[in-house]
Phi, psi and omega in degrees: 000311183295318187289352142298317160321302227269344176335310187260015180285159187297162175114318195320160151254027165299150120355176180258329174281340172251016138315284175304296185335297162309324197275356183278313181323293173309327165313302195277323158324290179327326166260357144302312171299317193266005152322311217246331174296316188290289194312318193284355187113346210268152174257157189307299185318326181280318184310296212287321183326291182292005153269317158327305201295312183272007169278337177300315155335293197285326195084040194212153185266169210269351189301112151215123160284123180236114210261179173277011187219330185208157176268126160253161178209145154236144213222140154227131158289158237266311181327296202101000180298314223229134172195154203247165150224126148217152170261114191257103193274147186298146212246079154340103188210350161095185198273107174248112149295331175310282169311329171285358194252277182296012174291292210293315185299298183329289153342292185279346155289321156268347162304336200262001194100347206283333183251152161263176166285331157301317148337292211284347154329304192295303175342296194287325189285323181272348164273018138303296168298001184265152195331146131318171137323142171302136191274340180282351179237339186272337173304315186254324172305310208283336178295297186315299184312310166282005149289340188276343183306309196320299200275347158292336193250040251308077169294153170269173184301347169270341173269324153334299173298331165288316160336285200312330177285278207310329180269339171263355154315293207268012184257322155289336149331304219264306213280344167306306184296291181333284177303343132269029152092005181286167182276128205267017167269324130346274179318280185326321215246346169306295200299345156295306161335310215258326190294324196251310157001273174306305193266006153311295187336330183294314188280331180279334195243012168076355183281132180112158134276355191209081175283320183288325176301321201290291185307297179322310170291357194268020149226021167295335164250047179270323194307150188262086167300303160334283173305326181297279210287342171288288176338329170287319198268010182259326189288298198291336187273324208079028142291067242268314204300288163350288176318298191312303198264002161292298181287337158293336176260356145318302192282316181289315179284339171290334189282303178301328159307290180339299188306297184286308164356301166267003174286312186296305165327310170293314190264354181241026167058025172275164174271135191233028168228000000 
């Protein structure tokens, strides 16, 4: 950290070209780092929080826009002599608090010192590579929960079960596609399909008293709850731009859950009022 800092203070006796060099370096960190925050789930308010703290670090001033698809920065050096632009498109991983948690830690590690900038550099490509969660405990924890919705909304123990069968069918479903490159609005609307199907079993086969709770809870855990609440709080920040498209791509998968819903209504002839 220090020694990139002091690189860039007025004064250096550095060249003008290994000046610009630094302030590119530091640009182009900066705009990977909110990259990979934005892919990951994170809201602009945290994107920007955390770019602040390390440009204060690094000793270079600032400008970035963050759009739905890519980050832009532009870097000065303290002076204004020297200044970098680059557009970084957001680096995809789907929603991790895991990676959004070391993003976050990293930031405040290099601000306290604890990391230099070529560290932190490295830091970030490898909490880039790190793994999902096991699909197989994130498959069955995700089955418990939405069994457990049932029973908050006061399914009996036999529609717990029917949940639980209907969510982990159609939660693999969701997690097959997904890993073969389908289009995940696709996906949302099979693993709805198959889930209301499936969560049916109450109304055809007499099982349960409250066969309407097991089908109402047996696609709750597709909605995309992140994105509506990332989306309020990039709205509350004054990201309009953000905002807009997180809740259209919020709404287009809730629209797409529906859809396999009621196709599951249609084939198995329930009513649907």
């Amino acid at each position: 950290m220090m020694e990139n800092s002091a690189i860039l203070q007025p004064g250096s006796s550095r060249d003008a070209e290994a000046a610009h060099l630094t302030v590119k370096d530091a640009c182009v960190f900066l705009s990977e780092y909110a990259s990979a925050l934005l892919g990951c789930g994170a809201t602009c308010i945290r994107i920007e929080k955390n770019v602040q703290r390390m440009a204060e670090t690094l000793g270079v001033d600032y400008s970035m826009t963050i759009m739905p698809a890519t980050v832009q920065i532009t870097v000065w050096d303290k002076d204004r002599q020297h200044s970098y632009s680059n557009i970084q498109k957001i680096r995809k991983s789907g929603t991790s608090f895991n990676i959004n948690t070391q993003l976050s830690r990293l930031s405040w590690d290099l601000h306290d010192g604890r990391v230099g900038f070529s560290e932190a550099a490295g830091r970030m490509e490898r909490i880039l590579q790190t793994r999902p969660e096991n699909r197989w405990l994130v498959l069955v924890l995700a089955s418990v929960a939405n069994a457990s919705f049932c029973r908050l909304f006061g399914g009996d123990f036999i529609s717990m079960g029917i949940v639980f069968i209907a969510t982990l069918v159609g939660f693999r479903i969701r997690q097959m596609m997904l890993e073969d490159k389908i289009d995940i609005r696709l996906a949302f609307v099979c693993a709805s399909f198959v889930s209301s199907v499936i969560a049916s079993a109450g109304y055809v086969f007499g099982l349960g008293s409250t066969p309407d709770i097991a089908l109402g809870t047996s696609v709750l855990y597709l909605v995309p709850g992140v994105p509506y609440l990332n989306s309020m709080s990039d709205l509350l920040d004054g990201h309009y731009i953000s905002f807009l498209s997180r809740f259209l791509d919020a709404t287009v998968l809730t629209v797409c859950l529906s859809a396999g819903l009621c196709g599951g209504f249609l084939a198995m002839n329930l009513r649907w009022f």
